[in-house]
N, C-alpha and C positions, 0 to 999 in steps of 0.2 A: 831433187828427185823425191823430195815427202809428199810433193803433190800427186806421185802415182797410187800414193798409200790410199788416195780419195775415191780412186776406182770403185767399184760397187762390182758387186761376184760376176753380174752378167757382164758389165764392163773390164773385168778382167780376163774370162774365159773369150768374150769376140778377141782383144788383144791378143792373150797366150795361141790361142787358135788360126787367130788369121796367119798368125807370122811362124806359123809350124805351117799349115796348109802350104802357104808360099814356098816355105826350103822344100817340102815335102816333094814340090812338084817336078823338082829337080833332082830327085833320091830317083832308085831306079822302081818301076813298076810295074814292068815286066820284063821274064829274064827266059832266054831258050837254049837249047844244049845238045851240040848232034857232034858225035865223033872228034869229043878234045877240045872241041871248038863251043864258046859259047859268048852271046850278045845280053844287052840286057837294052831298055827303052823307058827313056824319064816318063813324064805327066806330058813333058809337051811334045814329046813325041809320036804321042797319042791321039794327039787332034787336041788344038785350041778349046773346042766347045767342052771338051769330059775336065782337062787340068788347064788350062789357061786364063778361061772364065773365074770359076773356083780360084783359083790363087790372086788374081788381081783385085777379086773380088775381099776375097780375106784382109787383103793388104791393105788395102781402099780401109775398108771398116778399123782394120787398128788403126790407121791413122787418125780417122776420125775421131775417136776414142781417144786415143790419146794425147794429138796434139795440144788440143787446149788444156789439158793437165799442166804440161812442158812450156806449152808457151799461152799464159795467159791472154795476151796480146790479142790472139787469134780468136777471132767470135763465127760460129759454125749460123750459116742462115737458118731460120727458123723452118723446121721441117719434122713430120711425124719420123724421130729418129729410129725410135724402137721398132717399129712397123717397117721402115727402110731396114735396119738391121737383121729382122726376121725374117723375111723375103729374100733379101742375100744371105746368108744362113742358108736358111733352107733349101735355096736354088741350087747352093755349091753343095750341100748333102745329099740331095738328090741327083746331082751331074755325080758324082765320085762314088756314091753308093752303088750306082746303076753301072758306071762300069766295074766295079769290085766285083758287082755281079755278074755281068754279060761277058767279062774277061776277052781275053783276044785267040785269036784261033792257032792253033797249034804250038802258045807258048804260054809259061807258066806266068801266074802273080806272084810277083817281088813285093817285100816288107814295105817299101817306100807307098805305093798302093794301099797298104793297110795303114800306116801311120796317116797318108793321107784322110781316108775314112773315117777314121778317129777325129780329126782335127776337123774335120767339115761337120760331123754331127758335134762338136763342142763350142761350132761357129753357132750352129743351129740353135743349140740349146742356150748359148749366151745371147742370143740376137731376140730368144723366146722371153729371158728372163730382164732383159730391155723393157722390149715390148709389158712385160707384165708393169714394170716398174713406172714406166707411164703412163700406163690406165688407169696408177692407183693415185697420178699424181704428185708421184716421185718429182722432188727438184733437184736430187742429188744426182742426177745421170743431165752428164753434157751431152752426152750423144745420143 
């Protein structure tokens, strides 16, 4: 495991991020409450496109990320990774922020919802700091 220590910040935070995004999608994210009685609704019981997309997407990326750390073996095809990273990123913070925002009708946002948010803007901004790191040339980022 001293190979994950090779991470680089933006290669850590798409990891820590995607793989919170994903549990996240399964936390609840929204919850409603009438007379005693009360429900609450994951990410994927929201619709595939606002938490399904976004989490497979997360998942996807840590693995990329990390595989070849873990298994040498594995060589990732040659592809603008960072730019792939950033685009997913940013896809899943704009699906999860948008519904944080637009909320669902007649029922509250549950913490799972916000933890999700967090973790899709940390996808974002590690998928940005990718991206930066191979404009500049970086050889230290596998993915």
């Amino acid at each position: 495991m001293d190979k994950l220590k090779e991470l680089t910040l933006g290669e850590k935070l798409i990891a820590g991020s995607g793989l919170v995004l994903f549990i996240a999608s399964f936390l609840p994210w929204f919850k409603a409450s009438f007379g005693g009685f009360s429900a609450t609704a994951n990410g994927w019981d929201v619709g595939f496109g606002w938490a399904g997309i976004p989490a497979l997407l997360g998942l996807a990326a840590a693995v990329v990320v990390v595989l070849p750390k873990v298994a040498p073996d594995v060589k990732l095809p040659e592809a603008p990774w960072g730019m792939i990273m950033l685009g997913a990123g940013g896809l899943s913070a704009l699906l999860v922020v948008l519904k944080l925002i637009m909320g669902e009708d007649f029922v509250d946002r549950s913490w799972g919802l916000f933890l999700a948010a967090i973790a899709a803007i940390g996808f974002a901004a590690g998928g940005w700091l990718v991206f930066q790191d191979e404009k500049k040339g970086s050889t230290a980022s596998s993915a």
